[in-house]
N, CA, C and O atoms as a printed pandas DataFrame, in Angstrom:
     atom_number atom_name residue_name chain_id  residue_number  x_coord  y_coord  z_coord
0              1         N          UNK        A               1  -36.125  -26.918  -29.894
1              2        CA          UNK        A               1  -36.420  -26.257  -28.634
2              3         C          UNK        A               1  -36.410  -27.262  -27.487
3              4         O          UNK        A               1  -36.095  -26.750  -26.413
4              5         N          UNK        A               2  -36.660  -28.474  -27.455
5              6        CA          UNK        A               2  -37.114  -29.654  -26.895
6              7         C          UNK        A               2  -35.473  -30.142  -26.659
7              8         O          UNK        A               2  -35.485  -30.757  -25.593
8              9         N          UNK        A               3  -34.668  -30.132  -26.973
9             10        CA          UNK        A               3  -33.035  -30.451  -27.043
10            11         C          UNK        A               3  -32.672  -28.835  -25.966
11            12         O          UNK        A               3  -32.250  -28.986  -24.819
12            13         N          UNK        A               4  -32.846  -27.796  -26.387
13            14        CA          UNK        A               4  -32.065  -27.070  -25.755
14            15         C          UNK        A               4  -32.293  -26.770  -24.549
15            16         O          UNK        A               4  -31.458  -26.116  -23.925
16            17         N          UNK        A               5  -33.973  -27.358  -23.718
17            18        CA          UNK        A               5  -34.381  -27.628  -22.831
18            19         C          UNK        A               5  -33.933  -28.458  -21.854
19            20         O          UNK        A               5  -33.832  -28.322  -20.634
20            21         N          UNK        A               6  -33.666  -29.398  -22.653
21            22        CA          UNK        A               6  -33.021  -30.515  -22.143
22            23         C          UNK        A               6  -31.377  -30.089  -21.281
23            24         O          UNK        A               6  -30.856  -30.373  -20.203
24            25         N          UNK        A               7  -31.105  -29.476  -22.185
25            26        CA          UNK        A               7  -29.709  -28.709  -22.379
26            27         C          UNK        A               7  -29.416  -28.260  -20.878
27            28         O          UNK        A               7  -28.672  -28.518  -19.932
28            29         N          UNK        A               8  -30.493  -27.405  -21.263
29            30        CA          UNK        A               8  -29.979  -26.454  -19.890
30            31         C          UNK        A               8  -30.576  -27.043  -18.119
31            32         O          UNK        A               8  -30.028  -26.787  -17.047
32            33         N          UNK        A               9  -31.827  -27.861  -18.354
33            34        CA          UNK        A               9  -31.861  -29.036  -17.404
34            35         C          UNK        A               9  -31.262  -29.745  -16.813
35            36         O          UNK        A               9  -31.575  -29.886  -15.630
36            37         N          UNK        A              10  -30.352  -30.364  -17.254
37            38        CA          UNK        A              10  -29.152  -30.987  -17.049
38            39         C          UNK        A              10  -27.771  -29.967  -17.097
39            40         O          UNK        A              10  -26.895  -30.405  -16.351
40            41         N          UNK        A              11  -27.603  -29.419  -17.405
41            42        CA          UNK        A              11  -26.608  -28.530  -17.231
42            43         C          UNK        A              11  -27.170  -27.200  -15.578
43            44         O          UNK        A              11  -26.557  -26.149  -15.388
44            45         N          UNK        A              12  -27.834  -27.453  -15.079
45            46        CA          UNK        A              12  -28.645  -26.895  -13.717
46            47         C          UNK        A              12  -28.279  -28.125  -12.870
47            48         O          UNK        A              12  -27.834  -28.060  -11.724
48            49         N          UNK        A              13  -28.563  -29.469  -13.690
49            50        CA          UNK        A              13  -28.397  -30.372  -12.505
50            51         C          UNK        A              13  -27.571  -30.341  -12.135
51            52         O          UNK        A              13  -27.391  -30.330  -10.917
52            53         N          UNK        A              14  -26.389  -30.302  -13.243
53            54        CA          UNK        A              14  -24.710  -30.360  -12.873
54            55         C          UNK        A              14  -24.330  -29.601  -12.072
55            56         O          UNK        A              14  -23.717  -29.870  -11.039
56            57         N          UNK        A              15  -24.666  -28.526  -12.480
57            58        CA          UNK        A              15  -23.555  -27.353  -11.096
58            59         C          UNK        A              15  -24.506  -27.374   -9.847
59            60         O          UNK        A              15  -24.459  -26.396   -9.102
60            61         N          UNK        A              16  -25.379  -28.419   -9.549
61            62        CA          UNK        A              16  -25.782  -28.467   -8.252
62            63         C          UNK        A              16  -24.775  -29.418   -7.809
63            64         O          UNK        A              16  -24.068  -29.322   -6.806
64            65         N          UNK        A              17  -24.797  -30.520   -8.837
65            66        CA          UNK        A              17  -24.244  -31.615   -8.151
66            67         C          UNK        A              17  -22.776  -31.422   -8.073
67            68         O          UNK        A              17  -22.063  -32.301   -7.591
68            69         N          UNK        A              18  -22.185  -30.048   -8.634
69            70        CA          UNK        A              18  -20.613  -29.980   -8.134
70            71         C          UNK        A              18  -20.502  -28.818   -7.129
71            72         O          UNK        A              18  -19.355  -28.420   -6.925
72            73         N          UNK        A              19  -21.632  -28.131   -6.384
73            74        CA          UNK        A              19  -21.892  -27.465   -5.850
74            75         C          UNK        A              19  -20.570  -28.224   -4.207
75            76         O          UNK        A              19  -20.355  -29.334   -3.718
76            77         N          UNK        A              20  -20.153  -27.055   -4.006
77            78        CA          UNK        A              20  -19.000  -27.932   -2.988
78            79         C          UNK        A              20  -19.557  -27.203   -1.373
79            80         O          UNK        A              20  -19.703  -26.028   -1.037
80            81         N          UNK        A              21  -19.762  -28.486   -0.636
81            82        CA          UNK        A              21  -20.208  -28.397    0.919
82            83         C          UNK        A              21  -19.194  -28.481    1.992
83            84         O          UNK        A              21  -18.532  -29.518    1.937
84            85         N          UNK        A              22  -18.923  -27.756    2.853
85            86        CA          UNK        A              22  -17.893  -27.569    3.752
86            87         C          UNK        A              22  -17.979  -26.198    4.051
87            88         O          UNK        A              22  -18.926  -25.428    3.889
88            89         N          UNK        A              23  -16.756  -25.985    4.553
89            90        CA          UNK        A              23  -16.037  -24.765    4.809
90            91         C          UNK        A              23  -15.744  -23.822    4.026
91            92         O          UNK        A              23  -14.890  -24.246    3.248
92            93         N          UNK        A              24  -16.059  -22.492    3.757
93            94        CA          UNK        A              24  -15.366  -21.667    2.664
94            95         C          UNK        A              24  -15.043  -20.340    3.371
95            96         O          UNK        A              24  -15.704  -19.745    4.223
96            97         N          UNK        A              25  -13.917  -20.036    2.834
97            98        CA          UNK        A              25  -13.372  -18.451    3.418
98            99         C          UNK        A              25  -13.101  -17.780    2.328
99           100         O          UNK        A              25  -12.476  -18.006    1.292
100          101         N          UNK        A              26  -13.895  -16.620    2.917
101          102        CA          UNK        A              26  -13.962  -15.069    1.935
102          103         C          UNK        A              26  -13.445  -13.826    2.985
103          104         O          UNK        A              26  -13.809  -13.178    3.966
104          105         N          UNK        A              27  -12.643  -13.945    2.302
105          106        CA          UNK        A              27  -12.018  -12.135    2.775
106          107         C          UNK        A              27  -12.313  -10.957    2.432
107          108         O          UNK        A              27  -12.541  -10.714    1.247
108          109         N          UNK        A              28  -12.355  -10.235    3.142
109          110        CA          UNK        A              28  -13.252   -8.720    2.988
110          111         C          UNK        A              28  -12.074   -8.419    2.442
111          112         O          UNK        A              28  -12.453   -8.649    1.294
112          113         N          UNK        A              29  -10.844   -8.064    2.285
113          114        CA          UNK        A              29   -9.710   -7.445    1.330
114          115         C          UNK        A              29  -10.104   -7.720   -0.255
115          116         O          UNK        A              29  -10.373   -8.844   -0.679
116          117         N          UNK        A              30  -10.096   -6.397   -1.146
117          118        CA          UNK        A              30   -9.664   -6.662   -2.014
118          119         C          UNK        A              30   -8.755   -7.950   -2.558
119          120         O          UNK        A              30   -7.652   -7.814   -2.029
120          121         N          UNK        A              31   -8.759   -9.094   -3.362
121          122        CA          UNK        A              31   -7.738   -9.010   -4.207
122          123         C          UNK        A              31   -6.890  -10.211   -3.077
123          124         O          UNK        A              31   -6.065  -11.030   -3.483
124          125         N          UNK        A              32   -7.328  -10.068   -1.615
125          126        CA          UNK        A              32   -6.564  -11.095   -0.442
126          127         C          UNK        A              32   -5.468   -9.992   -0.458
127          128         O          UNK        A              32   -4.326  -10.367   -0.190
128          129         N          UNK        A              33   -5.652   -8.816   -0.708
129          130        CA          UNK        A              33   -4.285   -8.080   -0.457
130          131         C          UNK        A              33   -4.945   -6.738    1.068
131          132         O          UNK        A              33   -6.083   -6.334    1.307
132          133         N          UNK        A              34   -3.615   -6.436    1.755
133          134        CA          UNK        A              34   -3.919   -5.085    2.392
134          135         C          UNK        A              34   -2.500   -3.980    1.852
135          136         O          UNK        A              34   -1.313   -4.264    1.692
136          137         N          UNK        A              35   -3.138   -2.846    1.701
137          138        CA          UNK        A              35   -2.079   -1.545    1.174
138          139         C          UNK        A              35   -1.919   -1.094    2.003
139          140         O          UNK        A              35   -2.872   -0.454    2.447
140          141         N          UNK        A              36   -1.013   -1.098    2.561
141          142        CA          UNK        A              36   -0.354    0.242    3.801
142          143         C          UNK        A              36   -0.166    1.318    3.684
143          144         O          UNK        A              36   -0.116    2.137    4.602
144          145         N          UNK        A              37   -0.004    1.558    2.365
145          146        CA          UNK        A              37    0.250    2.666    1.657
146          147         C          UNK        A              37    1.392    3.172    1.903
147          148         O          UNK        A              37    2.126    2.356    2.460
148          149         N          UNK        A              38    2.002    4.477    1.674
149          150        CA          UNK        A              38    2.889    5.144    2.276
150          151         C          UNK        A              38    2.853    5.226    3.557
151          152         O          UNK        A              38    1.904    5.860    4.016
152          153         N          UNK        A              39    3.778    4.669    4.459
153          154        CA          UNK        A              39    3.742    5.012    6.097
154          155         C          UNK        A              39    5.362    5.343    6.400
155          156         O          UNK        A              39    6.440    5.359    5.805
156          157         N          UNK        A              40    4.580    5.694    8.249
157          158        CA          UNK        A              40    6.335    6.401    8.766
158          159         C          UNK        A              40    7.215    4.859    9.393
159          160         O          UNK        A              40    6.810    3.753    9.036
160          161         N          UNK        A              41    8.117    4.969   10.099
161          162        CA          UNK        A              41    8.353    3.986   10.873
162          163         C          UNK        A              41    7.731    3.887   12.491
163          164         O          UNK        A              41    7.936    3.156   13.460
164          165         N          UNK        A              42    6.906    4.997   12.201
165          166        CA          UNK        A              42    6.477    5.298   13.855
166          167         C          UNK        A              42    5.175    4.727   13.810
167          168         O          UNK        A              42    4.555    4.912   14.857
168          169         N          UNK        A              43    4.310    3.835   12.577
169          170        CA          UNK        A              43    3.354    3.212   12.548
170          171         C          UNK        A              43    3.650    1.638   13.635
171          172         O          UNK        A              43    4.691    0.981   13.671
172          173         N          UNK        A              44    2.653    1.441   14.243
173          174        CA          UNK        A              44    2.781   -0.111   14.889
174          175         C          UNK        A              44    2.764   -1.169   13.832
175          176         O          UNK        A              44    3.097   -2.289   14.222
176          177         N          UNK        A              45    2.437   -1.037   12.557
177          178        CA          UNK        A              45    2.557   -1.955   11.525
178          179         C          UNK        A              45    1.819   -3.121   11.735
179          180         O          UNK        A              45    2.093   -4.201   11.213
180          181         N          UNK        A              46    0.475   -2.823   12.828
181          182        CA          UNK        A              46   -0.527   -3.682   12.566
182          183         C          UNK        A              46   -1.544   -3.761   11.764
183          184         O          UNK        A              46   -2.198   -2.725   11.879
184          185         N          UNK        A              47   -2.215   -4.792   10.667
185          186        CA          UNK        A              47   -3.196   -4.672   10.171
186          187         C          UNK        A              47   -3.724   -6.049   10.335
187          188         O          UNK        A              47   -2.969   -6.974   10.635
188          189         N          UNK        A              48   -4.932   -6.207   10.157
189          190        CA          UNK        A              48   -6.645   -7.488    9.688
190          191         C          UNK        A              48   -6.550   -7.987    8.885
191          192         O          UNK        A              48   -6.755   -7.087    8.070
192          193         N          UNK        A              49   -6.311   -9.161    8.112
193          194        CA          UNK        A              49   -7.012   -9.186    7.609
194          195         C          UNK        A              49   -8.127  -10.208    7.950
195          196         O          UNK        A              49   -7.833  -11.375    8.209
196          197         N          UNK        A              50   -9.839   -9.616    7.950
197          198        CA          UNK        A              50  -10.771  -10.041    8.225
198          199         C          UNK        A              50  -11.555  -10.905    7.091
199          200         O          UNK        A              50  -11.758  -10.429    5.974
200          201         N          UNK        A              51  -12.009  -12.303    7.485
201          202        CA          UNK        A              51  -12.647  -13.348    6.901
202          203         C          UNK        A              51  -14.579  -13.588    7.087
203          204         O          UNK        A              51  -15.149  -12.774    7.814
204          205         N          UNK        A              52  -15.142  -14.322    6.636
205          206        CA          UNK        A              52  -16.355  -14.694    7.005
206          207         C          UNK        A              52  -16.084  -16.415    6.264
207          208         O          UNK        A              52  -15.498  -16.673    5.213
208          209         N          UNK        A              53  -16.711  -17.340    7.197
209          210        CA          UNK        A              53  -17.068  -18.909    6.722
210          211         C          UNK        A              53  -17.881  -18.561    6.199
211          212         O          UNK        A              53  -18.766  -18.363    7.031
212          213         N          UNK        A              54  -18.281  -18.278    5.065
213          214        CA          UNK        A              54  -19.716  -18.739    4.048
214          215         C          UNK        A              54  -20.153  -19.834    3.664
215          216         O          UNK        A              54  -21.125  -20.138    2.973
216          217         N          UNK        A              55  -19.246  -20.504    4.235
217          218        CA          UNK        A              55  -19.509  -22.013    4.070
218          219         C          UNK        A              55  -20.762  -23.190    4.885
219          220         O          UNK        A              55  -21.915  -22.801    4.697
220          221         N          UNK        A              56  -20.673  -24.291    5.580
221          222        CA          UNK        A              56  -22.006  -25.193    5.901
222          223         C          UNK        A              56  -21.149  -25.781    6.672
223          224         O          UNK        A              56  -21.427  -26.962    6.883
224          225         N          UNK        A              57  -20.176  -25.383    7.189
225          226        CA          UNK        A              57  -19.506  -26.570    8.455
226          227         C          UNK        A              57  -18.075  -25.893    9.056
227          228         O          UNK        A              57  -17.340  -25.337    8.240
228          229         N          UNK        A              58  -17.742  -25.929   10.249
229          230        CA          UNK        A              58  -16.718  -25.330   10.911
230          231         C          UNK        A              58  -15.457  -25.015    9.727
231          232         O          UNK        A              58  -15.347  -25.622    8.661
232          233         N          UNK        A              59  -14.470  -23.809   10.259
233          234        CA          UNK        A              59  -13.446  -23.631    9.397
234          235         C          UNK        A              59  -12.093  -23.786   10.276
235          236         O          UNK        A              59  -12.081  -23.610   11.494
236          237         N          UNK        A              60  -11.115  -24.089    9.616
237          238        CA          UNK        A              60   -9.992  -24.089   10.891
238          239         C          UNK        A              60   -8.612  -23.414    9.916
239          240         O          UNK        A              60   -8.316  -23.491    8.724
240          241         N          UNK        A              61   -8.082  -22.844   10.930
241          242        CA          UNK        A              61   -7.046  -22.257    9.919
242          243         C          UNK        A              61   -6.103  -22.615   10.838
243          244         O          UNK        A              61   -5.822  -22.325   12.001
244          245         N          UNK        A              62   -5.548  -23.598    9.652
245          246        CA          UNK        A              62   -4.389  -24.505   10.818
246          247         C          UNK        A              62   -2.859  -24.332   10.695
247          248         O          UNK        A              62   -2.106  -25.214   11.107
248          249         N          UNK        A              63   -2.427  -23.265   10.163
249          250        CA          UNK        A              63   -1.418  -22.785    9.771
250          251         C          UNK        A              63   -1.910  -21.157    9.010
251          252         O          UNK        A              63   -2.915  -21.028    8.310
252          253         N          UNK        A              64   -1.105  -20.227    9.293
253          254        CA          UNK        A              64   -0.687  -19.103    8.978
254          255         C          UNK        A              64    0.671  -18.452    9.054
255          256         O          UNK        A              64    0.849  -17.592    9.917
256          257         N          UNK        A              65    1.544  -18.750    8.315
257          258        CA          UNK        A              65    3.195  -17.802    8.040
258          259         C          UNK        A              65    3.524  -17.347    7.132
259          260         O          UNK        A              65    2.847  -17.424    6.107
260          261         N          UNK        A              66    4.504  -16.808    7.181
261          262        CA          UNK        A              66    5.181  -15.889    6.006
262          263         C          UNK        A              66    6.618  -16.256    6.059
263          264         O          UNK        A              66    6.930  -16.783    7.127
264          265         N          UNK        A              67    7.370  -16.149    5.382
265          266        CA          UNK        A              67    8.475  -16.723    4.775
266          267         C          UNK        A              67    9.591  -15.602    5.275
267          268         O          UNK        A              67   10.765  -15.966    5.217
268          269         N          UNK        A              68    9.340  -14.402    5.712
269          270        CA          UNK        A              68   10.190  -13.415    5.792
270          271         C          UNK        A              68    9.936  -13.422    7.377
271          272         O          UNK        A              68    8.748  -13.319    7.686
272          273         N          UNK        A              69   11.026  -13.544    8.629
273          274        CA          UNK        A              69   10.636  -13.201    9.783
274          275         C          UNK        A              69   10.354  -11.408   10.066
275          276         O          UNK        A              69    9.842  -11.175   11.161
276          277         N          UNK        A              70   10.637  -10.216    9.208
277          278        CA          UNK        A              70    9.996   -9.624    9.660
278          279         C          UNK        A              70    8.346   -9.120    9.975
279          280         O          UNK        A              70    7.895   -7.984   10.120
280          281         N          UNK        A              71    7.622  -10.547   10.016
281          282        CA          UNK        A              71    5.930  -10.690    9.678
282          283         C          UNK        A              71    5.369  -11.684   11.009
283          284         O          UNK        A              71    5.420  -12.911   10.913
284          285         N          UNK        A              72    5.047  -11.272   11.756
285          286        CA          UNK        A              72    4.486  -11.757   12.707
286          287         C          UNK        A              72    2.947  -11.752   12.511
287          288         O          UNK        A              72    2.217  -10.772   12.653
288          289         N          UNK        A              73    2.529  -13.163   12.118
289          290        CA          UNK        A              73    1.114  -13.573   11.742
290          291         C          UNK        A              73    0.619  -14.358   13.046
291          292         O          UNK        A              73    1.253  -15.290   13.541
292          293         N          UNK        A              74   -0.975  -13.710   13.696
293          294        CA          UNK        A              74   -1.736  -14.151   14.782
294          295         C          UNK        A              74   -2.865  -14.763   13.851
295          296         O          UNK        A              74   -3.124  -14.161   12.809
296          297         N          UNK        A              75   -3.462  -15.772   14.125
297          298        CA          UNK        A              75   -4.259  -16.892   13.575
298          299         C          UNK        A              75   -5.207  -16.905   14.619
299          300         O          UNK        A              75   -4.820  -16.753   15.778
300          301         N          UNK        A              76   -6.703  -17.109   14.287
301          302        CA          UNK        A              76   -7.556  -18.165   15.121
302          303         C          UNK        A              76   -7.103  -19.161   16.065
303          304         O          UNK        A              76   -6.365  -20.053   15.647
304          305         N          UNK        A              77   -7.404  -19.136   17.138
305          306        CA          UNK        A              77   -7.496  -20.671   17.950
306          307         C          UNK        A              77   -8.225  -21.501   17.582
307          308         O          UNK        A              77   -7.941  -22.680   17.374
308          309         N          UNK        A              78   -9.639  -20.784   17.414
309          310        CA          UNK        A              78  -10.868  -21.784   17.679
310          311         C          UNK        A              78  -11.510  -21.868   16.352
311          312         O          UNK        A              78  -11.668  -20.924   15.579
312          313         N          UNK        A              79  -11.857  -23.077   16.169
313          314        CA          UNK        A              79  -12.558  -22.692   14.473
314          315         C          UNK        A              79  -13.758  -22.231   14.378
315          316         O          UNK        A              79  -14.653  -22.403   15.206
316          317         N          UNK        A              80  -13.834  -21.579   13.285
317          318        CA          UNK        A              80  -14.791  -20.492   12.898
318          319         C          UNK        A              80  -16.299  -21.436   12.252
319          320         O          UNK        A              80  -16.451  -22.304   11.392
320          321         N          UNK        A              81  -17.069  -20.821   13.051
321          322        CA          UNK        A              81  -18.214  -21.218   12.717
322          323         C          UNK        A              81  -19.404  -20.997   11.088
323          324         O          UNK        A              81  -19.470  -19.832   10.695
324          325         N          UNK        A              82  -19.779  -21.473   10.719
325          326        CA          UNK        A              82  -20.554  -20.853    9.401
326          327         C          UNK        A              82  -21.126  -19.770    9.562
327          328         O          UNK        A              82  -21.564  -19.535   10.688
328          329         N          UNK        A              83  -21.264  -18.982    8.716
329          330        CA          UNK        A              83  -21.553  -17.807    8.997
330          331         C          UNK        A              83  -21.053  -16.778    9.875
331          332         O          UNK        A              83  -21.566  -15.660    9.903
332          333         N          UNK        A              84  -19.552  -17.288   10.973
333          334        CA          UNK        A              84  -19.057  -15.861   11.737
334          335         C          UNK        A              84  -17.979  -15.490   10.878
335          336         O          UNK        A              84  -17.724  -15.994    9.784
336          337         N          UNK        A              85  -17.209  -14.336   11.603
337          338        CA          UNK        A              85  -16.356  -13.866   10.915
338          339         C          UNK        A              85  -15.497  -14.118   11.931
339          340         O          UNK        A              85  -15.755  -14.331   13.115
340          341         N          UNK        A              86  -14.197  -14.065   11.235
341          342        CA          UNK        A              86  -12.920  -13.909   11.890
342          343         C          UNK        A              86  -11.885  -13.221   11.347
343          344         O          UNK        A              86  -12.029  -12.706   10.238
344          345         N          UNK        A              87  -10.455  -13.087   12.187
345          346        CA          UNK        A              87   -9.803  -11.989   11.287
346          347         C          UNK        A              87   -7.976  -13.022   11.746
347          348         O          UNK        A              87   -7.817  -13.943   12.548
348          349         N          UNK        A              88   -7.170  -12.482   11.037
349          350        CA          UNK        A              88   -5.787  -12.948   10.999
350          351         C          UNK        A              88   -4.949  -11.894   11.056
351          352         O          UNK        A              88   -4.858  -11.164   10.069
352          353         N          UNK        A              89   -4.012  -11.573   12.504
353          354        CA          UNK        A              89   -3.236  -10.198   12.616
354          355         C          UNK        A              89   -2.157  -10.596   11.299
355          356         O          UNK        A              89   -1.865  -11.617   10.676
356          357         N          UNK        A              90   -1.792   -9.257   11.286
357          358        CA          UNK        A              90   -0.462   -9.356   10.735
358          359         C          UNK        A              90    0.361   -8.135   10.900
359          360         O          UNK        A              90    0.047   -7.079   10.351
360          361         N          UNK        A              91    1.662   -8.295   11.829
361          362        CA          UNK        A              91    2.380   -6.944   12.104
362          363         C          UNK        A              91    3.751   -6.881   10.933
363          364         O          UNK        A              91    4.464   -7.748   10.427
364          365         N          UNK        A              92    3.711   -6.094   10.877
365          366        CA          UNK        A              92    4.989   -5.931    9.844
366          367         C          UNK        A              92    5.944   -5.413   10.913
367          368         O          UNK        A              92    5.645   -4.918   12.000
368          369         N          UNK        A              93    7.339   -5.656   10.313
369          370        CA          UNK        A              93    8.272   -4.615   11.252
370          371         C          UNK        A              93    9.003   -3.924   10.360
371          372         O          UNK        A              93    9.661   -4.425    9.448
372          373         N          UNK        A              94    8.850   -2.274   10.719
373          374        CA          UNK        A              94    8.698   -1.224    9.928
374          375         C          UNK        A              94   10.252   -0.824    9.576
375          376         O          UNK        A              94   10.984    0.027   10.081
376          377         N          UNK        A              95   10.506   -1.915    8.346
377          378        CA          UNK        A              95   11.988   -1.516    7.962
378          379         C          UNK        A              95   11.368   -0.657    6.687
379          380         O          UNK        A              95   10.333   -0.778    6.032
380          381         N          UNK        A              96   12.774    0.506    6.627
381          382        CA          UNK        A              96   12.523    1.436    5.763
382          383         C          UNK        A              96   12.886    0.770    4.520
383          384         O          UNK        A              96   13.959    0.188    4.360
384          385         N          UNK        A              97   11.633    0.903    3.326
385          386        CA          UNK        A              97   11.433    0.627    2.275
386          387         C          UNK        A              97   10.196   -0.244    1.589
387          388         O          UNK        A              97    9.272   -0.549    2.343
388          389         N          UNK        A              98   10.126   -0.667    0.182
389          390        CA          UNK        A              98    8.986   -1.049   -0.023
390          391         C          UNK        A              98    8.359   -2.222    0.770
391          392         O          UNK        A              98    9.119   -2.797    1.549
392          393         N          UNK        A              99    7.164   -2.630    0.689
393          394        CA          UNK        A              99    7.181   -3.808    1.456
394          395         C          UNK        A              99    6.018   -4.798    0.557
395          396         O          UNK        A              99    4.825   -4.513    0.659
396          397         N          UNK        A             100    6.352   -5.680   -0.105
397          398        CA          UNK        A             100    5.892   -6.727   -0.921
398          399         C          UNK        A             100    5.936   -7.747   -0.363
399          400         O          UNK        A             100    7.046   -8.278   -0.377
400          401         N          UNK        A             101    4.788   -8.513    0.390
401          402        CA          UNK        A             101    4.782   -9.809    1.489
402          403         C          UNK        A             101    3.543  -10.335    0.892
403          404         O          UNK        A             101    2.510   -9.839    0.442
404          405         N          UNK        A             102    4.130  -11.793    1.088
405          406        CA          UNK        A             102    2.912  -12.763    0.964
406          407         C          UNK        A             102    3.076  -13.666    2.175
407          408         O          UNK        A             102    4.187  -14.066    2.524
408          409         N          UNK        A             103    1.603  -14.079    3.011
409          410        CA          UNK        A             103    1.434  -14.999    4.061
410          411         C          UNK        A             103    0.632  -16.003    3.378
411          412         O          UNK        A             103   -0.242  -15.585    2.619
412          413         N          UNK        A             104    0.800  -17.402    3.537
413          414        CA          UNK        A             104    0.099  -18.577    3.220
414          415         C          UNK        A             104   -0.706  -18.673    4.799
415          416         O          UNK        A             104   -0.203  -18.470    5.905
416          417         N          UNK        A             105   -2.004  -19.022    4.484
417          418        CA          UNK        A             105   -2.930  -19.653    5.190
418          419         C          UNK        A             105   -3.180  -20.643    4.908
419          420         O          UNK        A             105   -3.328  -20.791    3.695
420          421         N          UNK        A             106   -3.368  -21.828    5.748
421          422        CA          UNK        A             106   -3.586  -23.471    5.686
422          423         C          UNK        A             106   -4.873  -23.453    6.561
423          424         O          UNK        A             106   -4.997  -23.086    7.730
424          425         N          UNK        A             107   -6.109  -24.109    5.404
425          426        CA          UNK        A             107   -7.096  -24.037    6.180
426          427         C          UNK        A             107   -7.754  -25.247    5.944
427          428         O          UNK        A             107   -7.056  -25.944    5.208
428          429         N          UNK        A             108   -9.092  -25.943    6.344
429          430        CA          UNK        A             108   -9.960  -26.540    5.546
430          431         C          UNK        A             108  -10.934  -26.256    4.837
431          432         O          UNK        A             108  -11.957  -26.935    4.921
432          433         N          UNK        A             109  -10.859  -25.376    4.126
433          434        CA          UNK        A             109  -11.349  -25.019    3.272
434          435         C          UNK        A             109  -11.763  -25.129    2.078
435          436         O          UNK        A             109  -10.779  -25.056    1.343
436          437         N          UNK        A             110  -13.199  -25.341    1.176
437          438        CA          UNK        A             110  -13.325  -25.976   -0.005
438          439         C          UNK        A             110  -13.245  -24.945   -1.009
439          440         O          UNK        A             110  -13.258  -25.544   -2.084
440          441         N          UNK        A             111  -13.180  -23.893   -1.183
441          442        CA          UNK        A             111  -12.799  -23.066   -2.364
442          443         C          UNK        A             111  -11.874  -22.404   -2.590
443          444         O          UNK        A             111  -12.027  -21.357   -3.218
444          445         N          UNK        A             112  -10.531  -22.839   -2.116
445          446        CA          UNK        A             112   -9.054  -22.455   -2.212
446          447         C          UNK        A             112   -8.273  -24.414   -2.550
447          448         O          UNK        A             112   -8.367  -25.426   -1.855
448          449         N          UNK        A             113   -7.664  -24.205   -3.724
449          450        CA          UNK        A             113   -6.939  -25.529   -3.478
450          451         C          UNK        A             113   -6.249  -26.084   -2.263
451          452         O          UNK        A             113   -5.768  -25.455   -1.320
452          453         N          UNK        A             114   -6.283  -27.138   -2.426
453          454        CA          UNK        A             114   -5.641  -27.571   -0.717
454          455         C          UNK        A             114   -5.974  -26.874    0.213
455          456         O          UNK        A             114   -5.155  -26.961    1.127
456          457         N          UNK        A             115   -7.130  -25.943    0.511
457          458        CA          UNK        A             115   -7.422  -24.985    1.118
458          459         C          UNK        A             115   -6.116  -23.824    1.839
459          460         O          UNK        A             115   -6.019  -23.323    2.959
460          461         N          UNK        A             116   -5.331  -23.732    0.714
461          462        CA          UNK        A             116   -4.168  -22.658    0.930
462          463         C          UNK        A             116   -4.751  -21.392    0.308
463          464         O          UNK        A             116   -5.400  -21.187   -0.718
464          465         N          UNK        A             117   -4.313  -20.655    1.237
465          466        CA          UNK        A             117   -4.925  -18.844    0.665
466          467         C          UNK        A             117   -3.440  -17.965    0.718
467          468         O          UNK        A             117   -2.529  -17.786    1.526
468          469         N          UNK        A             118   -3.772  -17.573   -0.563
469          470        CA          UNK        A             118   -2.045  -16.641   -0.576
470          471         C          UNK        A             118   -2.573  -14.714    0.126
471          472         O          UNK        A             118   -3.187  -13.950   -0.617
472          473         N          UNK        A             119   -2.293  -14.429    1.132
473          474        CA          UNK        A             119   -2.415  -13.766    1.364
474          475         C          UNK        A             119   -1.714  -12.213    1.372
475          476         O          UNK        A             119   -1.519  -11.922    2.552
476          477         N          UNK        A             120   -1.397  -11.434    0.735
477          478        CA          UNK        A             120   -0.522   -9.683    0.435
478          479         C          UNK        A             120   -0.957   -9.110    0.974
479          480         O          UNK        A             120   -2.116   -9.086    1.388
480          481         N          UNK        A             121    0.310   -8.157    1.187
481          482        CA          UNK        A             121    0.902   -6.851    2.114
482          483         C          UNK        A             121    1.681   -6.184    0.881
483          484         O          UNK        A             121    2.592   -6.578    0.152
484          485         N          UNK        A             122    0.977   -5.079    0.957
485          486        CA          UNK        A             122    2.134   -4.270    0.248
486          487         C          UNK        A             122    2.045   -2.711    0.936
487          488         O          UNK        A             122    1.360   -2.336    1.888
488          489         N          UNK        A             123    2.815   -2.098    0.251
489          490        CA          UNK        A             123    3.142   -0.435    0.699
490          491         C          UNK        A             123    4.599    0.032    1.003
491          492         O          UNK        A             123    5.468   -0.841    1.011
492          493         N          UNK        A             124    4.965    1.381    1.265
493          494        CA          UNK        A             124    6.305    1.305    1.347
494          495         C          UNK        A             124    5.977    2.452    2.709
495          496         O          UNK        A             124    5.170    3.340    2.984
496          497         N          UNK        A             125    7.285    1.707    3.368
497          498        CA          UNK        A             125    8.022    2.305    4.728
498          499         C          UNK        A             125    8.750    3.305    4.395
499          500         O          UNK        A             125    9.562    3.264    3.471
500          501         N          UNK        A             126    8.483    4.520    5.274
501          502        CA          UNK        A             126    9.492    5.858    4.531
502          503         C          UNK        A             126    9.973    6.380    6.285
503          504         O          UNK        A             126   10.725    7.339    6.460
């Protein structure tokens, strides 16, 4: 009993001491994805996606694109404070058919590697 005490003592200490301090971004999306679902072409093809720093020190999102120019991604200026929220536009342009998009976010961020966030769009244009 005196060993497994021990055990878990030190195994408490540990995940304090890898406990990671900085910046962290959490997205209110499911999954880092948004569904458009079925839409017309007469939609503006704007959507949020909205963040919170849960983190202990400013956040900066120093890059946001997508690989396909029909995706016009709006980013933060100013970095995000602990505890506010912020959000990242993203307009699609409403070509008819499915729409499967990923945007990379470049942030400083400690709970995304390299603080890159893969961010999805999906739904189909009718």
């Amino acid at each position: 009993m005196k060993n497994a005490a021990s055990f878990i003592a030190i195994l408490l200490f540990s995940a304090i001491g890898f406990a990671q301090n900085g910046p962290k971004i959490e997205f209110a999306a499911p999954d880092n994805t948004i569904d458009y679902g079925k839409i017309s072409k007469g939609d503006n093809g704007l959507r949020s996606f909205e963040f919170t720093n849960t983190g202990d020190a400013p956040l900066l999102i120093t890059g946001a694109e997508s690989t396909v120019s029909s995706i016009i991604v709006t980013k933060p200026a100013a970095a995000i404070q602990p505890g506010k929220k912020g959000k990242i536009d993203v307009k699609y342009n409403m070509v008819a058919g499915p729409i499967r998009k990923t945007i990379t976010v470049e942030t400083n961020a400690v709970n995304y590697p390299d603080g890159r966030v893969a961010l999805k769009i999906k739904g189909e244009v009718q």
